[in-house]
N, CA, C and O atoms as a GROMACS GRO file, in nm:
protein
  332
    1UNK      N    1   0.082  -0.120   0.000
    1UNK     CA    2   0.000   0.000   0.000
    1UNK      C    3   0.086   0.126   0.000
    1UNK      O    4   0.054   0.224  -0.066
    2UNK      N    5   0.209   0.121   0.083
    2UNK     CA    6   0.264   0.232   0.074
    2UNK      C    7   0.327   0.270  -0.014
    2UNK      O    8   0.371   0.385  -0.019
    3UNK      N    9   0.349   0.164  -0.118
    3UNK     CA   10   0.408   0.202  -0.235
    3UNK      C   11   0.381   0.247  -0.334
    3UNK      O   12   0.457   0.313  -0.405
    4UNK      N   13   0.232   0.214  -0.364
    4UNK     CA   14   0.169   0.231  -0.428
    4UNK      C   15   0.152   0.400  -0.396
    4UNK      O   16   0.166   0.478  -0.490
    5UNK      N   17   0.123   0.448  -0.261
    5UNK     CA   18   0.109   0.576  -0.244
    5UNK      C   19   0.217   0.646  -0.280
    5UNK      O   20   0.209   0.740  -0.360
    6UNK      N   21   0.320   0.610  -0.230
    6UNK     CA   22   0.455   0.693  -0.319
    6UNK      C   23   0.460   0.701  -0.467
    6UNK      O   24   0.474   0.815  -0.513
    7UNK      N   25   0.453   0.611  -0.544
    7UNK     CA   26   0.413   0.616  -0.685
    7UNK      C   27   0.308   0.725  -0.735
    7UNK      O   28   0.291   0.817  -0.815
    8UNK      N   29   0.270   0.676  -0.668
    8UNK     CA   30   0.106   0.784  -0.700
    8UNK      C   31   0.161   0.938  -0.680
    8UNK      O   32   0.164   1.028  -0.764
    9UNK      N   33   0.199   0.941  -0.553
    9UNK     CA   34   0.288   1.063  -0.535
    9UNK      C   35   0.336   1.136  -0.610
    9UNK      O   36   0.305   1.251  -0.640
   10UNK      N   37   0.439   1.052  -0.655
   10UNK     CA   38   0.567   1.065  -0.745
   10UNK      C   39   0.510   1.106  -0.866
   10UNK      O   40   0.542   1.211  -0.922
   11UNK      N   41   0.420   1.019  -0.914
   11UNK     CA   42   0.349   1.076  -1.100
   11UNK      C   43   0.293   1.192  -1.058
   11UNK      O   44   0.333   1.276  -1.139
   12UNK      N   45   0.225   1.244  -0.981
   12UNK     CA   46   0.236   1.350  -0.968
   12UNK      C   47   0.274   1.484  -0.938
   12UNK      O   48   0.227   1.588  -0.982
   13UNK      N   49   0.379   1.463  -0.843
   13UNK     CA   50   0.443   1.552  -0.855
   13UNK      C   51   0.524   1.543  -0.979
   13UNK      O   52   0.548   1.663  -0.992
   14UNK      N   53   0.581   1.489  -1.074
   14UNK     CA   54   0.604   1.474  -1.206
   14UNK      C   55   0.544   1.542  -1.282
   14UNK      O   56   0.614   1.626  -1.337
   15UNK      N   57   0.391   1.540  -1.323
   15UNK     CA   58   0.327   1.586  -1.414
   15UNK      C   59   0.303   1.761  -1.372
   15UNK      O   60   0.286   1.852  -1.454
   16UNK      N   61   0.311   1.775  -1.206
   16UNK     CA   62   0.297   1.922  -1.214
   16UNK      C   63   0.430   1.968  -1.217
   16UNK      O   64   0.418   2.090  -1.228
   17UNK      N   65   0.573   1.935  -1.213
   17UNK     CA   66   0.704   1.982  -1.205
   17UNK      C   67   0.702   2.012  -1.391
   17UNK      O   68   0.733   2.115  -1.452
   18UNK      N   69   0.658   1.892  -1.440
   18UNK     CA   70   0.664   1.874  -1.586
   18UNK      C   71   0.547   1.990  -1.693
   18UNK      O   72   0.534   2.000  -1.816
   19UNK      N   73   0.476   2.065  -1.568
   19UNK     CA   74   0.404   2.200  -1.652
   19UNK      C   75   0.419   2.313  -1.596
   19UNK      O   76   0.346   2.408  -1.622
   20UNK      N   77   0.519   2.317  -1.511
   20UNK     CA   78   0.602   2.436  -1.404
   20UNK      C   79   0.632   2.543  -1.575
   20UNK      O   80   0.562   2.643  -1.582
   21UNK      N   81   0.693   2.527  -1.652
   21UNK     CA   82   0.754   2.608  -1.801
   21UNK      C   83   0.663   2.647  -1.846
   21UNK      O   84   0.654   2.769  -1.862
   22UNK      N   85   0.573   2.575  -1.878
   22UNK     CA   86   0.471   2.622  -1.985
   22UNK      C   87   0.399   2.714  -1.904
   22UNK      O   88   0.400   2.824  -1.959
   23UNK      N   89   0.327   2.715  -1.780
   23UNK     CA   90   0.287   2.798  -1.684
   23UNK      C   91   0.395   2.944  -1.659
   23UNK      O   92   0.357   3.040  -1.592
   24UNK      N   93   0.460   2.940  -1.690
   24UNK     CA   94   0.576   3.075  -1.633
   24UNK      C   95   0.548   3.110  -1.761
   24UNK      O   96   0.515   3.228  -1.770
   25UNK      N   97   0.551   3.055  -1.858
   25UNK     CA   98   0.573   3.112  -2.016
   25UNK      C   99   0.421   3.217  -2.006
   25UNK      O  100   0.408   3.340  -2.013
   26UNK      N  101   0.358   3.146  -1.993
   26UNK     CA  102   0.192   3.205  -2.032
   26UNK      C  103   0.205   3.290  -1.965
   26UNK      O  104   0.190   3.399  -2.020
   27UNK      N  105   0.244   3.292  -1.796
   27UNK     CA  106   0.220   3.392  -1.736
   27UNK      C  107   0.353   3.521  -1.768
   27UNK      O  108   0.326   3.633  -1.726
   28UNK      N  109   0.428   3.510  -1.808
   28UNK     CA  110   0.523   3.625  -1.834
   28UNK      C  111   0.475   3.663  -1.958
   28UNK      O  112   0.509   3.778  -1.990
   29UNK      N  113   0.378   3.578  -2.072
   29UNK     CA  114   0.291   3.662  -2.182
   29UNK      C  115   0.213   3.756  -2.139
   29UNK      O  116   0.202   3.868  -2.188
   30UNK      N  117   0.143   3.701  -2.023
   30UNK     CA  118  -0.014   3.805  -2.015
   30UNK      C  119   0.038   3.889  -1.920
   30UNK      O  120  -0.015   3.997  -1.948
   31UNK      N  121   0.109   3.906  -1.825
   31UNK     CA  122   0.198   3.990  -1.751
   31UNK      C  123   0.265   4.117  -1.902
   31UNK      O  124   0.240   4.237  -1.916
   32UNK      N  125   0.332   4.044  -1.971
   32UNK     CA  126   0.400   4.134  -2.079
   32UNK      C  127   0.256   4.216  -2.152
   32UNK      O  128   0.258   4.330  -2.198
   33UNK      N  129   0.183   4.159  -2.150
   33UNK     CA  130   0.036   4.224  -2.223
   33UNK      C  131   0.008   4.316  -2.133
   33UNK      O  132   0.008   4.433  -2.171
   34UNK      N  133  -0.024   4.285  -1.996
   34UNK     CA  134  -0.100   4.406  -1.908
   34UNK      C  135   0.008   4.553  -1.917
   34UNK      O  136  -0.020   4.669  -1.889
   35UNK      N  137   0.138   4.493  -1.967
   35UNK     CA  138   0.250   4.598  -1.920
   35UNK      C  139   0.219   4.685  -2.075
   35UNK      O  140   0.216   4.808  -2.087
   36UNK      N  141   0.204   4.617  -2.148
   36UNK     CA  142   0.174   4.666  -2.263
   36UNK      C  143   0.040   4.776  -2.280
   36UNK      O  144   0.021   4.876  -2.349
   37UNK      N  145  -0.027   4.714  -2.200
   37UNK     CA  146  -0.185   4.809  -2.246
   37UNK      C  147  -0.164   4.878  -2.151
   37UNK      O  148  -0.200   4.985  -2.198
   38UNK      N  149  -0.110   4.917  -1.977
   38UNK     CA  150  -0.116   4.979  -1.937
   38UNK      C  151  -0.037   5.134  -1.988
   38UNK      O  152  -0.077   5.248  -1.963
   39UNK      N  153   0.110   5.083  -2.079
   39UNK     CA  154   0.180   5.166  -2.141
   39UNK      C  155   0.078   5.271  -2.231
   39UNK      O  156   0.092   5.392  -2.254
   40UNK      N  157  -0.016   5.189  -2.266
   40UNK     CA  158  -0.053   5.256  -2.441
   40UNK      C  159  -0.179   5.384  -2.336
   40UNK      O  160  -0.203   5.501  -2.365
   41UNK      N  161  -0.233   5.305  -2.219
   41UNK     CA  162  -0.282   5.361  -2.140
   41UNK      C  163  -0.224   5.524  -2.145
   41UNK      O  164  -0.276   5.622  -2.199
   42UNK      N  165  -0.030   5.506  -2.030
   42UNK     CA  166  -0.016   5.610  -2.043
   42UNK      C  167   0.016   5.668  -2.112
   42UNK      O  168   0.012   5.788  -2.084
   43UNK      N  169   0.066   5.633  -2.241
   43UNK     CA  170   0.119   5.732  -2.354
   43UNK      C  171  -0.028   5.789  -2.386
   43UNK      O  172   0.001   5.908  -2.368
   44UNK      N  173  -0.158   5.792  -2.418
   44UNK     CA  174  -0.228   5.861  -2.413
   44UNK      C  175  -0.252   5.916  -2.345
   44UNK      O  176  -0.295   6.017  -2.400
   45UNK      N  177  -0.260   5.932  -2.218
   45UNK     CA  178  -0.264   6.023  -2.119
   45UNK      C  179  -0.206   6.134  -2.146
   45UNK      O  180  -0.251   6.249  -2.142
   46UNK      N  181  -0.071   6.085  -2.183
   46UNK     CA  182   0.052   6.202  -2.192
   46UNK      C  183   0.000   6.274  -2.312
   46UNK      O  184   0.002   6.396  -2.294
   47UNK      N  185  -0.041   6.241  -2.416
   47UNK     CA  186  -0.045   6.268  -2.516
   47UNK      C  187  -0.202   6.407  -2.491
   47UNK      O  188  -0.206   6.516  -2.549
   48UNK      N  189  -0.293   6.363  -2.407
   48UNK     CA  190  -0.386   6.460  -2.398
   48UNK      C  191  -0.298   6.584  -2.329
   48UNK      O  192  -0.317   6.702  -2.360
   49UNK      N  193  -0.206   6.545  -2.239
   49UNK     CA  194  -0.196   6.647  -2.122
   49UNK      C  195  -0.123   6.763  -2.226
   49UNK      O  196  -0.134   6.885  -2.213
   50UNK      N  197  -0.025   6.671  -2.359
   50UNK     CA  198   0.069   6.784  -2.417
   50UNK      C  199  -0.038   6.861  -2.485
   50UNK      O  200  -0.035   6.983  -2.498
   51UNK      N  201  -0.156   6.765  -2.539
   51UNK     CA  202  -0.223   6.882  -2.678
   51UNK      C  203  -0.283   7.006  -2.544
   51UNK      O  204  -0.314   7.122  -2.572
   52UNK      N  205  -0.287   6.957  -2.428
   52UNK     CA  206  -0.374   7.075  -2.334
   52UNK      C  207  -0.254   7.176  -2.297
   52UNK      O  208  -0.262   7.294  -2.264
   53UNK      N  209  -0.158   7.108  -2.311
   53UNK     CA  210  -0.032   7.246  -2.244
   53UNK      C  211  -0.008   7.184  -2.141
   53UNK      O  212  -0.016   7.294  -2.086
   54UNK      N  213   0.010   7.128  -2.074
   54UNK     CA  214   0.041   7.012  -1.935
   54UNK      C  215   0.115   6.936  -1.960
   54UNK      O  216   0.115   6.878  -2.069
   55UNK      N  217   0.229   6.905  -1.834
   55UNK     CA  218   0.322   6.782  -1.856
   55UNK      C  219   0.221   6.675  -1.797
   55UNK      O  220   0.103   6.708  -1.808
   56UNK      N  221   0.246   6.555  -1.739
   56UNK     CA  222   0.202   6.479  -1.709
   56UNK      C  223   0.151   6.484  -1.531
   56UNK      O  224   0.046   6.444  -1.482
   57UNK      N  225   0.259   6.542  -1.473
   57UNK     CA  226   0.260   6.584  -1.332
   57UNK      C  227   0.151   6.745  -1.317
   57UNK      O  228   0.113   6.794  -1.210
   58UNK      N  229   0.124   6.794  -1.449
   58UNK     CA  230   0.028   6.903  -1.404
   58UNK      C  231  -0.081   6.896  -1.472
   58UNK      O  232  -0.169   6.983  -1.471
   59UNK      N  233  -0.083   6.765  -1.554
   59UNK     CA  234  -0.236   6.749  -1.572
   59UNK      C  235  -0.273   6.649  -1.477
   59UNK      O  236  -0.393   6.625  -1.489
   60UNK      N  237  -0.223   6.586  -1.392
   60UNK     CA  238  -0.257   6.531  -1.251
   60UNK      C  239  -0.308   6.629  -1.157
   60UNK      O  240  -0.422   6.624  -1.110
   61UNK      N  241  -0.203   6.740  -1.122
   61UNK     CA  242  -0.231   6.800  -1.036
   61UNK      C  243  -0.344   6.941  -1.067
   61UNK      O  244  -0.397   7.025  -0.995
   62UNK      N  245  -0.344   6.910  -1.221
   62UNK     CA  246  -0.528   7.028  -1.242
   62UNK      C  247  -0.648   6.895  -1.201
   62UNK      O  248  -0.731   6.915  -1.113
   63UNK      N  249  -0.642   6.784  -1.264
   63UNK     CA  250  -0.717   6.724  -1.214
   63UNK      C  251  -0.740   6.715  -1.053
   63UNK      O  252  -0.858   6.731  -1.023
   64UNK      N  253  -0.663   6.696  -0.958
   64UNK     CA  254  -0.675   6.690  -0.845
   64UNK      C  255  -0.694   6.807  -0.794
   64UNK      O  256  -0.721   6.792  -0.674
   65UNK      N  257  -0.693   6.907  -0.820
   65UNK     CA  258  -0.753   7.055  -0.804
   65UNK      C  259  -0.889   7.097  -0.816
   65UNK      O  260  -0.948   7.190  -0.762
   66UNK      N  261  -0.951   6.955  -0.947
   66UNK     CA  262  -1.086   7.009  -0.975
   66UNK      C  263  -1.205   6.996  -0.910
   66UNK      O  264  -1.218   6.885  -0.858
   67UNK      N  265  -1.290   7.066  -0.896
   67UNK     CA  266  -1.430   7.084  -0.773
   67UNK      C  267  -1.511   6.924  -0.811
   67UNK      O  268  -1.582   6.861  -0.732
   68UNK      N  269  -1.485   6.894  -0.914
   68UNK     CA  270  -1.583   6.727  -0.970
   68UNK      C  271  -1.497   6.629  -0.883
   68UNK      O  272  -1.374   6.626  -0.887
   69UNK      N  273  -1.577   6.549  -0.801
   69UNK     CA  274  -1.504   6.433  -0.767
   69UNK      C  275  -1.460   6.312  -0.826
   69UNK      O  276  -1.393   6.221  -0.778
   70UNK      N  277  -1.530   6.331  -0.989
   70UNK     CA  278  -1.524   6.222  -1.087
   70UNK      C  279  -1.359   6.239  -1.125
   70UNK      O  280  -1.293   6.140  -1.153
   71UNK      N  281  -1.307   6.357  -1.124
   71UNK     CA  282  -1.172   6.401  -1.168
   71UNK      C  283  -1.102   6.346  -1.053
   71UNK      O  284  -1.013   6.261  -1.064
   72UNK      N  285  -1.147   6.402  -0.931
   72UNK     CA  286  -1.017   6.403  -0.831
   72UNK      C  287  -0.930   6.245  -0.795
   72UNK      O  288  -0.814   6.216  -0.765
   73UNK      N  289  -1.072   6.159  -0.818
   73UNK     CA  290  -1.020   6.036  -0.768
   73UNK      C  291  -0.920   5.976  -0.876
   73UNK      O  292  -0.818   5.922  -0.832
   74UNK      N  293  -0.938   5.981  -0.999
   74UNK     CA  294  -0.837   5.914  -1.076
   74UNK      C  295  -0.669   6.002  -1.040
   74UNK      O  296  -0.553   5.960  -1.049
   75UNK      N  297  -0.712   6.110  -1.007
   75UNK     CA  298  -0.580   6.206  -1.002
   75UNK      C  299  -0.510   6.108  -0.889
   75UNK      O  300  -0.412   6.037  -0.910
   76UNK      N  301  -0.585   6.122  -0.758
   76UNK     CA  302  -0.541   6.059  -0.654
   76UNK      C  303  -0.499   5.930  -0.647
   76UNK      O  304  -0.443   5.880  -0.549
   77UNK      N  305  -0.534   5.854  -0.786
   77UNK     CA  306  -0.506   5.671  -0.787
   77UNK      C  307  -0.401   5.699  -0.898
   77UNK      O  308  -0.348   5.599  -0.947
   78UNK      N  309  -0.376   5.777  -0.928
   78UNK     CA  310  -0.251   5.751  -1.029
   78UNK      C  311  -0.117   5.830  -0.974
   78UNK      O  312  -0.008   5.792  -1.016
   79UNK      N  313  -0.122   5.921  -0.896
   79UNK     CA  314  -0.048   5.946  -0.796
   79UNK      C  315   0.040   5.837  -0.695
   79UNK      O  316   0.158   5.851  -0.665
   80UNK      N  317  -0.045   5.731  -0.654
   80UNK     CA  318  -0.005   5.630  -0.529
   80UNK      C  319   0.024   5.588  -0.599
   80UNK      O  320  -0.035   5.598  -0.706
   81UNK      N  321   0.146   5.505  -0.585
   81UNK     CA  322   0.249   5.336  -0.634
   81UNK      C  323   0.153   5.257  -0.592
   81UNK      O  324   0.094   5.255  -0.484
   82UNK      N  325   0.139   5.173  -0.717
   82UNK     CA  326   0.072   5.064  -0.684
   82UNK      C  327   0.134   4.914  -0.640
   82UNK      O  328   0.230   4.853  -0.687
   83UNK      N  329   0.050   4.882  -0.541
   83UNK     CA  330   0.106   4.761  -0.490
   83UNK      C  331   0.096   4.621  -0.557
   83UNK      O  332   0.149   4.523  -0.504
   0.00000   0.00000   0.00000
């Protein structure tokens, strides 16, 4: 019996050691994707703040200035490092 449990064991820890790669692969794709869309994210950002006359740090800080609270909060979440 106990051998049988070690075996059993063993093929499996096998079959999940044996998809450890393919799992890191996928995940350093869709990781590389979020990094990607968040980029295209901010290059538009940037891109509004220049056609307005704003660097990036003062079209934050007009937004976070403004009386709408719909403005202030994105100002305030793109400000903090995200964890």
């Amino acid at each position: 019996m106990r051998t049988w449990l070690l075996v059993a064991i063993s093929a499996f820890l096998a079959i999940l050691v044996g998809q450890a790669p393919e799992f890191a692969q996928q995940y350093a794709q869709r990781l590389g994707g979020a990094i990607a869309e968040l980029q295209r994210i901010v290059d538009h950002f940037d891109e509004d703040s220049r056609r307005s006359g704003y660097d990036r740090q003062g079209a934050l800080a007009l937004m976070g200035r403004n009386a709408e609270r719909y403005l202030q909060h994105p100002a305030r979440e793109m400000h903090q490092p995200q964890k």
